[in-house]
C-alpha positions in Angstrom: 0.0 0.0 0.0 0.9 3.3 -0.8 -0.2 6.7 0.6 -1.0 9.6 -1.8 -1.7 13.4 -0.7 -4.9 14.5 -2.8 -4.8 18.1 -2.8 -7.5 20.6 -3.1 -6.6 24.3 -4.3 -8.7 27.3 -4.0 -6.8 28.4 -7.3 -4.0 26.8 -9.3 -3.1 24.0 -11.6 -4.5 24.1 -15.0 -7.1 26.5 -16.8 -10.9 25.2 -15.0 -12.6 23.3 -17.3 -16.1 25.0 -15.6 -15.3 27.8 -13.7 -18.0 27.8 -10.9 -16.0 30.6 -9.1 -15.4 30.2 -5.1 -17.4 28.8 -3.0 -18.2 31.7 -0.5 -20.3 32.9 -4.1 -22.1 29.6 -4.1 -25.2 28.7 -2.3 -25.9 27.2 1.1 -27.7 23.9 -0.5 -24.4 23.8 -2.8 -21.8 24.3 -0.8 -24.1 21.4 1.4 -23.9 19.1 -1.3 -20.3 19.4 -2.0 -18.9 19.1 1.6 -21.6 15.6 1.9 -19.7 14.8 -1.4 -16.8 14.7 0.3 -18.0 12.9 3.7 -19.6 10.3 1.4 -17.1 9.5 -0.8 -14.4 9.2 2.4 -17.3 6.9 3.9 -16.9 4.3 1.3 -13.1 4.5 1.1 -13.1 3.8 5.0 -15.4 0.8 4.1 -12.3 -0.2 1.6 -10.0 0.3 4.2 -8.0 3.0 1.7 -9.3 6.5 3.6 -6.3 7.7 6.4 -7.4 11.6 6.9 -9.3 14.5 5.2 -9.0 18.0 6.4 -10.8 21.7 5.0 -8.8 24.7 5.6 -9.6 28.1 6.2 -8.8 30.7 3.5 -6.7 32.6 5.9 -3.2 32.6 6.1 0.6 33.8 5.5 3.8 32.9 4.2 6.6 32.8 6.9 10.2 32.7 6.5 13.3 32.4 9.1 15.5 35.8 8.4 17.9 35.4 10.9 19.0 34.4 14.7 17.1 36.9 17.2 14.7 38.5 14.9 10.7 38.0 14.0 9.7 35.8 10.9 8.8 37.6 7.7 5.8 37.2 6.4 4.2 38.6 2.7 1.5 40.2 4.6 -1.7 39.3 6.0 -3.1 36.5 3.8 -0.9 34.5 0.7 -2.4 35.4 -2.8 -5.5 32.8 -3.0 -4.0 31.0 -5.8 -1.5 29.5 -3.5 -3.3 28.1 -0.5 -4.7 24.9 -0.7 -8.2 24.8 0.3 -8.5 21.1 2.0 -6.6 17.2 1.8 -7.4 13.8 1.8 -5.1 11.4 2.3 -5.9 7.5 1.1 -3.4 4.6 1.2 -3.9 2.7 -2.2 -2.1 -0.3 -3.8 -1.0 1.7 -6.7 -0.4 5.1 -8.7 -3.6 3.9 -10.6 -5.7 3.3 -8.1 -4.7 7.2 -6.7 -5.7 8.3 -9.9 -8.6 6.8 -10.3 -9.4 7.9 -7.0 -8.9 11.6 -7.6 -10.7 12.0 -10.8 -14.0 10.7 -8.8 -13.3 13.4 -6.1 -12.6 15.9 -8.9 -16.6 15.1 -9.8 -18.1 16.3 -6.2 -20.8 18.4 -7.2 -20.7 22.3 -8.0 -23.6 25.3 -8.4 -26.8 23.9 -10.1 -25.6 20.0 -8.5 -23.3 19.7 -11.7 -19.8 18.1 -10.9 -17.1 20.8 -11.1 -14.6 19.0 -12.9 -11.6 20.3 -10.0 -8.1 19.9 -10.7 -6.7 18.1 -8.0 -3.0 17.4 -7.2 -2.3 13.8 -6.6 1.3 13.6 -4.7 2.7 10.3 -2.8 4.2 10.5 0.7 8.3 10.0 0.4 8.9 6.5 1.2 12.4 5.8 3.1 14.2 3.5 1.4 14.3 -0.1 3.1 16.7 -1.0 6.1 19.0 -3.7 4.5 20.4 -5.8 7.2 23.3 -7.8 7.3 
C-alpha cells in the first residue's frame, strides 16, 4: 500500500474546465452538497479500508520565512495570494499510482452550483517512502 496526498486548491493548476468561481459565491444547499460529497465519498473508502485523513482549511493565512537568529519571521502580509493556498486534503493509502488516480478524478466530480460536478483539478502527490533497512 501506498499513501497519496490529494490536494484541493482554491486556485492553481490548469485552466478550470467550468469555472463555478469560489465557494463563498455559491449557495448554502451547494456548498451542502459538496462538503456531503466529500463525507460520502471518504465513507466508502473507509469501508475499503483506503481513507487515512481529510481536512478543509480556512482561506486565511501567510507565508513565513526564518530571516535570521534573534529577529521576527517575515511574512508577505496578511493572507498568501489565494492561488496558493490549498483549500482542503485527503489522504488515502492505495495499492497503486492507478488506483490514486482513479481515485482523484472521482473526487474531482463532487458536485458544484446547479448539482453539476465541477470538474476540479486536483494534485495527486505520494508520501516519500524511506528506502528499506537492508540488514546484514
Amino acid at each position: 500500500m501506498v499513501k497519496y496526498l490529494l490536494l484541493k486548491h482554491y486556485r492553481g493548476g490548469p485552466v478550470p474546465v467550468v469555472d463555478y468561481g469560489s465557494m463563498d459565491r455559491w449557495t448554502p444547499e451547494e456548498v451542502d452538497a459538496h462538503v456531503q460529497y466529500m463525507r460520502d465519498f471518504a465513507a466508502r473508502l473507509e469501508e475499503t479500508g483506503e481513507f487515512v485523513d481529510e481536512q478543509a482549511l480556512s482561506p486565511e493565512g501567510t507565508f513565513v520565512r526564518y530571516d535570521g537568529e534573534g529577529r521576527p519571521p517575515v511574512t508577505d502580509g496578511p493572507f498568501a495570494e489565494t492561488k496558493d493556498l490549498i483549500a482542503g486534503w485527503m489522504i488515502i493509502d492505495v495499492e497503486s499510482w492507478d488506483r490514486a488516480v482513479e481515485l482523484a478524478g472521482e473526487l474531482s466530480a463532487a458536485p458544484g452550483p446547479r448539482g453539476e460536478p465541477i470538474h476540479e483539478w486536483l494534485e495527486v502527490r505520494p508520501f516519500y517512502a524511506e528506502p528499506p533497512t537492508v540488514i546484514e
